[in-house]
Residue, then its C-alpha position, 0 to 999 in steps of 0.5 A: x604923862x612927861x615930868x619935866x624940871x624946866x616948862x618952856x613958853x614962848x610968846x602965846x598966840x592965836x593958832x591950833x584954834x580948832x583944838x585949843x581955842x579961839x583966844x590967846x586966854x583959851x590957848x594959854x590955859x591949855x599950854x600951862x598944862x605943860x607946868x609941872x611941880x616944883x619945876x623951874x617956868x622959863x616964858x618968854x613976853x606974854x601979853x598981860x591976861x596970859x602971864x596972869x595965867x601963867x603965875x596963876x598956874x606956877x603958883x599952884x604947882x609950887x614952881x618957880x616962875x622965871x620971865x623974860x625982860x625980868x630974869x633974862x632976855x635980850x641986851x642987845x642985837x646987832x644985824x650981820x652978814x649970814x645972821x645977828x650978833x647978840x648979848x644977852x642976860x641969862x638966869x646965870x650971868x650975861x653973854x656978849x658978842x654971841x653970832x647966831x646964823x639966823x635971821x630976825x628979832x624973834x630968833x634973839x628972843x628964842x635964843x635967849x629963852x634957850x639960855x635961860x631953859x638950859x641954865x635952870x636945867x644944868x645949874x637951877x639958873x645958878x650957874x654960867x654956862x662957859x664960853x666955850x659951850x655957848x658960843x660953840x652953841x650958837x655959831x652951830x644953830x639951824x633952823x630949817x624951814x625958818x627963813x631958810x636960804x635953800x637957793x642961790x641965783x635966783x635967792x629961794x628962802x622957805x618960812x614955815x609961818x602959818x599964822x599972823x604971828x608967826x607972819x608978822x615975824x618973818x616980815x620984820x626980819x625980811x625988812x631987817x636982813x635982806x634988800x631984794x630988787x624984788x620979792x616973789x612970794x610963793x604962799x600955799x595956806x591949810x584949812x582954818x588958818x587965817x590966810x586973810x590976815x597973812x595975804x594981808x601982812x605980806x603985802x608990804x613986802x611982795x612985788x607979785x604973790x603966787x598963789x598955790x597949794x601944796x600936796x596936803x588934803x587941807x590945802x586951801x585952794x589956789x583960787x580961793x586964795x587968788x580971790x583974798x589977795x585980789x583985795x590986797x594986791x590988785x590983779x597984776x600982782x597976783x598969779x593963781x597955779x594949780x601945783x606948786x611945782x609950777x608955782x615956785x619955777x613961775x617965781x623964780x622966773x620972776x625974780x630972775x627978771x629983778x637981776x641979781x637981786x631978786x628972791x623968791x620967799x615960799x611960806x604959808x605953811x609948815x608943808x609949804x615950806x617942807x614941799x619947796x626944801x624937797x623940790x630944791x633938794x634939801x633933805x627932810x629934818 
């Protein structure tokens, strides 16, 4: 068992479901278990049955609870070319004017949970970090796998999004930071994820799905998948590939037809996204 001085939660949600829950409350009451006493408890927003959870179990542990939107958290959050500018409000101080290369509201609230984390753990949240430190923090992070960039002509992005949160996230910050002529979706989906809700969040974006599977033994098969968008995307939006391989060249074909401003977005899994990085010759991180 791991002694930590500092317990991290991001925002809670519906996933792992087969070990840890079918509700947030469920999952919620598994993950406090990270808390240890007399440590400092950095979360970011929950909904109000989790954090009820969570003060619960920081009290019992004697730990100190430190909330996002009350301690710290975002100030502002400005879209820019290959990222975001932020300020933002730590334990320790504020911190302006802060480029981060990664796109989306979620990575400025993650962002802003890191802060606060390492403040608790360098100071007790009693000390600044310096400019130096964070800025050069910043403008060097990388998130592989998150709307990741792994192609230019046609544009290939990659998202590990493997649930309704996680999907809903990266389809805020498709619509914030990109204008494609026309999105291809590339989308292989594991057993007893809700591909359902995700087809379903996706659509809005997607000019045509492909629907695929990866090499994973729990991949949900593509015609499975073709049956569940036909209600979403309609039968000439939607293509069904056996292999993935040939599913993400039938997309970029697709987006090359768009001129210049078309992209191909491959997500539905943490393989999904892995698989298409090593195709297009990303290494493996």
């Amino acid at each position: 068992m791991a002694d930590g001085l500092v317990s991290v939660l991001t925002p809670i949600s519906i996933d792992h479901t087969r070990l840890l829950g079918n509700t947030v409350e469920s999952i919620a009451t598994e993950k406090v278990g990270i808390i240890k006493p007399d440590a400092v408890v950095v979360t970011g927003v929950q909904t109000h049955e989790v954090m009820e959870i969570i003060a619960a179990e920081t009290e019992e542990k004697d730990a100190s609870l430190q909330a996002e939107g009350v301690a710290f958290g975002v100030l502002e959050r400005e879209v820019a070319v290959g990222g975001q500018v932020l300020s933002l409000r730590g334990l320790a101080g504020d911190y302006t004017d802060l480029f981060m290369p990664l796109y989306g509201a979620h990575q400025a609230h993650n962002a802003a949970i890191a802060v606060a984390a390492v403040e608790a753990f360098v100071g007790g949240g009693e000390q600044r970090l310096t400019d130096e430190v964070i800025r050069s923090a910043f403008a060097n992070f990388s998130s592989p796998g998150r709307l990741e960039i792994v192609r230019r002509s046609p544009t290939v992005l990659v998202d590990a999004a493997h649930n309704p949160a996680g999907v809903e996230a990266l389809v805020e910050a498709v619509r914030e930071s990109f204008m494609f002529g026309r999105l291809v979706g590339v989308i292989g989906v594991l057993a007893e994820k809700d591909a359902e809700s995700m087809i379903a969040l996706l659509e809005p974006v997607l000019d045509h799905i492909v629907l695929t599977r990866t090499t994973s033994p729990r991949a949900v098969s593509p015609q499975r998948l073709g049956e569940i968008a036909l209600g979403y995307f309609g039968e000439d939006r939607i293509s069904v590939i056996r292999d993935l391989p040939d599913a993400l060249d039938l997309a970029a074909g697709m987006a090359d037809d768009g001129g210049m401003s078309g992209a191909v977005l491959a997500t539905g899994s943490v393989v999904t996204a892995a698989e298409v990085r090593m195709l297009l010759g990303q290494s493996a991180t």
